[in-house]
MARNU-529682 format. One line per field, with one value per atom (N, C-alpha, C): residue number from 1; x, y, z; atom name; residue in one letter. Coordinates in Angstrom, 3 decimals, decimal comma. Example, Ala and Ser with C-alpha at 12.3 -4.5 7.8 and 13.67 -1.06 7.14 Angstrom:
seq: [1 / 1 / 1 / 2 / 2 / 2]
east: [13,190 / 12,300 / 13,200 / 12,850 / 13,670 / 12,900]
north: [-5,690 / -4,500 / -3,300 / -2,250 / -1,060 / 0,030]
up: [7,800 / 7,800 / 7,800 / 7,080 / 7,140 / 7,870]
atom: [N / CA / C / N / CA / C]
type: [A / A / A / S / S / S]
END
This chain:
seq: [1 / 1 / 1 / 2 / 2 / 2 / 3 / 3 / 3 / 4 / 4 / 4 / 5 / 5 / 5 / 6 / 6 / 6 / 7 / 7 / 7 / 8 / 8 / 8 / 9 / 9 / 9 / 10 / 10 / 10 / 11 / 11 / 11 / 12 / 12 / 12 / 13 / 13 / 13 / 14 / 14 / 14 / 15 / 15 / 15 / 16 / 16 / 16 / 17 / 17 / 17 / 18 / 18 / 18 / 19 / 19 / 19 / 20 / 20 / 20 / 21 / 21 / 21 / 22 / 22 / 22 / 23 / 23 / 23 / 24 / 24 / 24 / 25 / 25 / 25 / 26 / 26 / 26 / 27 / 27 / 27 / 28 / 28 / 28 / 29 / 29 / 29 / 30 / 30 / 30 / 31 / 31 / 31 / 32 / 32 / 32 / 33 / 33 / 33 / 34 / 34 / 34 / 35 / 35 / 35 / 36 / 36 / 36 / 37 / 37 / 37 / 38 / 38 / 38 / 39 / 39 / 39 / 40 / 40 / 40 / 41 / 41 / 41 / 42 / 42 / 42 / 43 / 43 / 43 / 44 / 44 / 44 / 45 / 45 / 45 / 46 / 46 / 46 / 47 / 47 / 47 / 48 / 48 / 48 / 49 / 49 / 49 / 50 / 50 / 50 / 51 / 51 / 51 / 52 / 52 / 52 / 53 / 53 / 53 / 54 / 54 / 54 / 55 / 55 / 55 / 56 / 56 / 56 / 57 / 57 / 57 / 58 / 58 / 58 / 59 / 59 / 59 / 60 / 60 / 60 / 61 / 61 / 61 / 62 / 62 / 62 / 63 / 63 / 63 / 64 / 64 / 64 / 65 / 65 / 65 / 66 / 66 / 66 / 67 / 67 / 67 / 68 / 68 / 68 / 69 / 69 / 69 / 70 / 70 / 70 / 71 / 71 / 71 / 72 / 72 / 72 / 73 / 73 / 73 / 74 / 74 / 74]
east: [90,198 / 91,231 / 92,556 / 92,690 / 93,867 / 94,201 / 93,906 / 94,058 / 94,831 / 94,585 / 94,856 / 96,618 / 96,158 / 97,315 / 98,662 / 98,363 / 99,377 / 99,967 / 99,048 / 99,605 / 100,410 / 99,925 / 100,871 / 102,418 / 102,419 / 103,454 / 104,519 / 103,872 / 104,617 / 105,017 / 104,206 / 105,055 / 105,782 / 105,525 / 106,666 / 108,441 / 108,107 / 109,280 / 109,969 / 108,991 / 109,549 / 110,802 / 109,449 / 110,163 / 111,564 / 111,444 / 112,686 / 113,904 / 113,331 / 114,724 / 115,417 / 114,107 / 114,777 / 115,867 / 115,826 / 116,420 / 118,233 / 117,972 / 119,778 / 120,109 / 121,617 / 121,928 / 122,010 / 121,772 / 121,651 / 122,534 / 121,867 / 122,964 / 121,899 / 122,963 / 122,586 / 121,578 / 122,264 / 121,064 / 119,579 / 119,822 / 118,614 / 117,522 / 117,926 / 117,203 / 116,634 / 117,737 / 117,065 / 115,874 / 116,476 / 115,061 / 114,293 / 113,940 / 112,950 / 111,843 / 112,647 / 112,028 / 111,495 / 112,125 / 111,497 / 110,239 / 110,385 / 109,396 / 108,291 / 108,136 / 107,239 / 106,845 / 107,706 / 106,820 / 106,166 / 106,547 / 105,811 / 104,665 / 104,673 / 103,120 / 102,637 / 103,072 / 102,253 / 101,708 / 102,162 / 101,630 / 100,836 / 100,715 / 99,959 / 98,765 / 98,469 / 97,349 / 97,020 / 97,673 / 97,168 / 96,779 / 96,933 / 96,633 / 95,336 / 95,128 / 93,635 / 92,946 / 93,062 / 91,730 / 92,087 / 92,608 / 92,240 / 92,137 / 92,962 / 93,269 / 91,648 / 92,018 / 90,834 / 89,374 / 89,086 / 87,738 / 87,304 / 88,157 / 87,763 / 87,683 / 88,125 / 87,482 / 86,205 / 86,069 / 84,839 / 83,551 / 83,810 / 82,634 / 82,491 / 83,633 / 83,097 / 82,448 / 82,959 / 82,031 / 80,595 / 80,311 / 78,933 / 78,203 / 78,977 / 78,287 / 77,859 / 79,317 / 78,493 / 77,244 / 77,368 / 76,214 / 75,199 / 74,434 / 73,401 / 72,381 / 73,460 / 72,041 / 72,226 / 73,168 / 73,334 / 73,958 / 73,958 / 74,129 / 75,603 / 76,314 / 77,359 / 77,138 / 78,133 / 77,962 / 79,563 / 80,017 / 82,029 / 81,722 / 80,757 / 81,068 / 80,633 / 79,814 / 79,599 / 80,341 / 81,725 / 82,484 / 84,166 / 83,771 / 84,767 / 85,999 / 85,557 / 86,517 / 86,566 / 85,571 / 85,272 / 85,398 / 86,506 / 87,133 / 85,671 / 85,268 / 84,614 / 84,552]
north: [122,681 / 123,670 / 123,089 / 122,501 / 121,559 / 120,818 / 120,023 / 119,049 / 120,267 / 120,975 / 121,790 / 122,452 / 123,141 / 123,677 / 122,616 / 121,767 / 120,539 / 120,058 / 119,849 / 120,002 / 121,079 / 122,228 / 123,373 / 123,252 / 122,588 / 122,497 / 121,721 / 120,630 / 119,556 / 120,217 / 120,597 / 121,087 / 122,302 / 122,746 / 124,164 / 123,502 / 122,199 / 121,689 / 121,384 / 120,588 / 119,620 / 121,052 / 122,363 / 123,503 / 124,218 / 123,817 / 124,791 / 124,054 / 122,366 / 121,348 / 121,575 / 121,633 / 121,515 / 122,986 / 123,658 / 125,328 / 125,006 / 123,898 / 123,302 / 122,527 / 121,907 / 120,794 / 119,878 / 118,495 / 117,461 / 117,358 / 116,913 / 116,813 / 116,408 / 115,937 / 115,067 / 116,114 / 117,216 / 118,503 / 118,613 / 118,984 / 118,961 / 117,618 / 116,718 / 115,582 / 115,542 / 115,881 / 115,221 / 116,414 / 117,708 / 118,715 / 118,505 / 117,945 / 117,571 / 116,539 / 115,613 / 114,189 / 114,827 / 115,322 / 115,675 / 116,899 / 117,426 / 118,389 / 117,892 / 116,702 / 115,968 / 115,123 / 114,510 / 113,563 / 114,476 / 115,798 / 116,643 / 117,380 / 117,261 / 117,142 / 116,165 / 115,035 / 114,104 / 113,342 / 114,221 / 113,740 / 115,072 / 116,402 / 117,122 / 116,672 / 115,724 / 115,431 / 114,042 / 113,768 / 112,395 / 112,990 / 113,929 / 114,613 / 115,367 / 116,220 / 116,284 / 115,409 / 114,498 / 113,644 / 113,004 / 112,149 / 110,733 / 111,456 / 112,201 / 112,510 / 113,555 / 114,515 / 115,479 / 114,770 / 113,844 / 113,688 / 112,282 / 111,747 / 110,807 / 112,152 / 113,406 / 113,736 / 114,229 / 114,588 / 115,458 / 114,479 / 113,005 / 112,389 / 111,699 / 111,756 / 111,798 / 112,827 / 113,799 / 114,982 / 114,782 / 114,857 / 114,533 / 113,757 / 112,320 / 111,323 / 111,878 / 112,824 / 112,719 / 113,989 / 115,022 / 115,829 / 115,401 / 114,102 / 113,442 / 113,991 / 115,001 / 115,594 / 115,066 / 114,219 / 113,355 / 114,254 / 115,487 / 116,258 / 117,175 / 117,699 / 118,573 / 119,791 / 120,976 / 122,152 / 122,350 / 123,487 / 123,557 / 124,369 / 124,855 / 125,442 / 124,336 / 123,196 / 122,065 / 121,062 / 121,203 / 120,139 / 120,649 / 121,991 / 122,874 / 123,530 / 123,682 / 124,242 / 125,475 / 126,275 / 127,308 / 127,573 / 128,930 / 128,743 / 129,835 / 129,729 / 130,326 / 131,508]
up: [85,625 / 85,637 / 86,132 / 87,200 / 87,604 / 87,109 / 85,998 / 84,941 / 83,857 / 83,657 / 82,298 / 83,254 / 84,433 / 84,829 / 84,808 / 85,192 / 85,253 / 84,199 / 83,187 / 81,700 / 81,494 / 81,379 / 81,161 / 81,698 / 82,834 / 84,015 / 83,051 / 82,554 / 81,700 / 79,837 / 79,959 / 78,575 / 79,123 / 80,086 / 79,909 / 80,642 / 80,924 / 81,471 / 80,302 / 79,634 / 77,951 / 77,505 / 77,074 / 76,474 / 76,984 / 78,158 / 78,858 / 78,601 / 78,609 / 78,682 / 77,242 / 76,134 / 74,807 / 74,484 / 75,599 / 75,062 / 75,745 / 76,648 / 77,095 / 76,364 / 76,322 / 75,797 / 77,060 / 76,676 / 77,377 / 78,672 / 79,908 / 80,472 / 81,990 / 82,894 / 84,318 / 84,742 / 85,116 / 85,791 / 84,990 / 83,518 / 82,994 / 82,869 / 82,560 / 82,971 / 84,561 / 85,538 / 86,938 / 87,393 / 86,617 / 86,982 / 85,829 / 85,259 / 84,272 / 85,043 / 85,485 / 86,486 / 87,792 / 88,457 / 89,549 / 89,203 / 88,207 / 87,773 / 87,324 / 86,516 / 86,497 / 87,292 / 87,720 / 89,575 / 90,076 / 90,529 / 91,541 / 90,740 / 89,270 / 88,820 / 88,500 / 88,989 / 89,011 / 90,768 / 91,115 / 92,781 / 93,373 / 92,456 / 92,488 / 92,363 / 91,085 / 90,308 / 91,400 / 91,776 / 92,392 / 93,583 / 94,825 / 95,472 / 95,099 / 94,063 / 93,776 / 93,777 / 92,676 / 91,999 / 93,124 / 93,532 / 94,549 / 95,876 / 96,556 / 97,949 / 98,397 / 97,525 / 97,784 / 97,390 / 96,271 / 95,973 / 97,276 / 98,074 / 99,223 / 99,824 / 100,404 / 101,648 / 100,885 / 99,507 / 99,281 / 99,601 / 99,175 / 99,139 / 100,835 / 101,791 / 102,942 / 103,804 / 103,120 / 103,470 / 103,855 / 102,164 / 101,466 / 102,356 / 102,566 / 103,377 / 104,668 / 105,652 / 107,288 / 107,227 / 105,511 / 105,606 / 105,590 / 105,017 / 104,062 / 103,582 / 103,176 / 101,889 / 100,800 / 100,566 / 99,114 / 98,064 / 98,160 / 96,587 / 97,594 / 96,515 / 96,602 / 95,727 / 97,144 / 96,386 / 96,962 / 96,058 / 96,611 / 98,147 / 98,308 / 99,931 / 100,726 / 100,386 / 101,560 / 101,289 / 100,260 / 100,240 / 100,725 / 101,379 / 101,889 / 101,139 / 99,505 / 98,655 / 98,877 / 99,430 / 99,784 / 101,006 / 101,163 / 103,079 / 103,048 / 104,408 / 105,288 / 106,124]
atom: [N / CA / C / N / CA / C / N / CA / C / N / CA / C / N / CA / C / N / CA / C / N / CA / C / N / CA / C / N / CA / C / N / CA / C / N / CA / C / N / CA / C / N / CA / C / N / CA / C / N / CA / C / N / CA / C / N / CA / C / N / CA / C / N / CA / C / N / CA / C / N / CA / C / N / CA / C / N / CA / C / N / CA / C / N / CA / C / N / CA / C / N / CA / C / N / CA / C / N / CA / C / N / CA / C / N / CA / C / N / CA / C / N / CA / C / N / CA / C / N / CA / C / N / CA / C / N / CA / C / N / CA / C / N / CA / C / N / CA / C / N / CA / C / N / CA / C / N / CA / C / N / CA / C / N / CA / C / N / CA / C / N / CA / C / N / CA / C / N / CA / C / N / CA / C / N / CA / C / N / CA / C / N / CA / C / N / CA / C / N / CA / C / N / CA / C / N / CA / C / N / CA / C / N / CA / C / N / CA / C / N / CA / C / N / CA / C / N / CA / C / N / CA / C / N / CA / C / N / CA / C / N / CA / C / N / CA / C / N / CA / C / N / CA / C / N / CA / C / N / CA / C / N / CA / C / N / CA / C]
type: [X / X / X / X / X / X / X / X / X / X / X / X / X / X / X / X / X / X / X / X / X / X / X / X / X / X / X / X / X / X / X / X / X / X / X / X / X / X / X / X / X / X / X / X / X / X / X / X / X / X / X / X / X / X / X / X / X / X / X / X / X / X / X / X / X / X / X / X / X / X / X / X / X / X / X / X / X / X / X / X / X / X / X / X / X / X / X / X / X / X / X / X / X / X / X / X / X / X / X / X / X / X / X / X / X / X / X / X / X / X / X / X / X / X / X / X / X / X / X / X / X / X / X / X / X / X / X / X / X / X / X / X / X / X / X / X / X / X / X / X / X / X / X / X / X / X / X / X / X / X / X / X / X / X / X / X / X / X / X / X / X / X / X / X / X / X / X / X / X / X / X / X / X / X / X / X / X / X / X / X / X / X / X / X / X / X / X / X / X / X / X / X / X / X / X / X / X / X / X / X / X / X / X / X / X / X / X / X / X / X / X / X / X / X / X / X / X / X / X / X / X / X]
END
C-alpha cells in the first residue's frame, strides 16, 4: 500500500506541474515533492523493516505478525 501511495504522490506532482507553465517555483516544488517521496519510501522499506526484524530477533519466535512487529499501537 505505501509503495502504491507514493506513486500516486509522484504522478499527481508530474500532473499538477504540467497544468503551469514552466518556471523556478514549479520545478523547485516538483523536486522537493519528490525527494520527500522518496525519503518517505526509504524510511519505510529500509528504516522501519531493520526495527521490524530486530524486533523479531529480541522476541525469538522467529515468525512475524503486525502486532508483534508493533504496527499495531496497543
Amino acid at each position: 500500500m505505501v509503495i502504491l501511495a507514493l506513486g500516486a504522490k509522484i504522478v499527481a506532482i508530474a500532473v499538477d506541474a504540467t497544468q503551469e507553465p514552466v518556471s523556478v517555483q514549479i520545478l523547485l516544488g516538483a523536486v522537493v515533492g519528490v525527494a520527500l517521496s522518496v525519503c518517505l519510501w526509504w524510511l519505510h522499506f529500509d528504516v522501519t523493516s531493520i526495527a521490524v526484524e530486530h524486533r523479531v530477533r529480541l522476541s525469538g519466535t522467529g515468525s512475524v505478525t503486525a502486532r508483534s512487529a508493533g504496527a499495531i499501537s496497543r
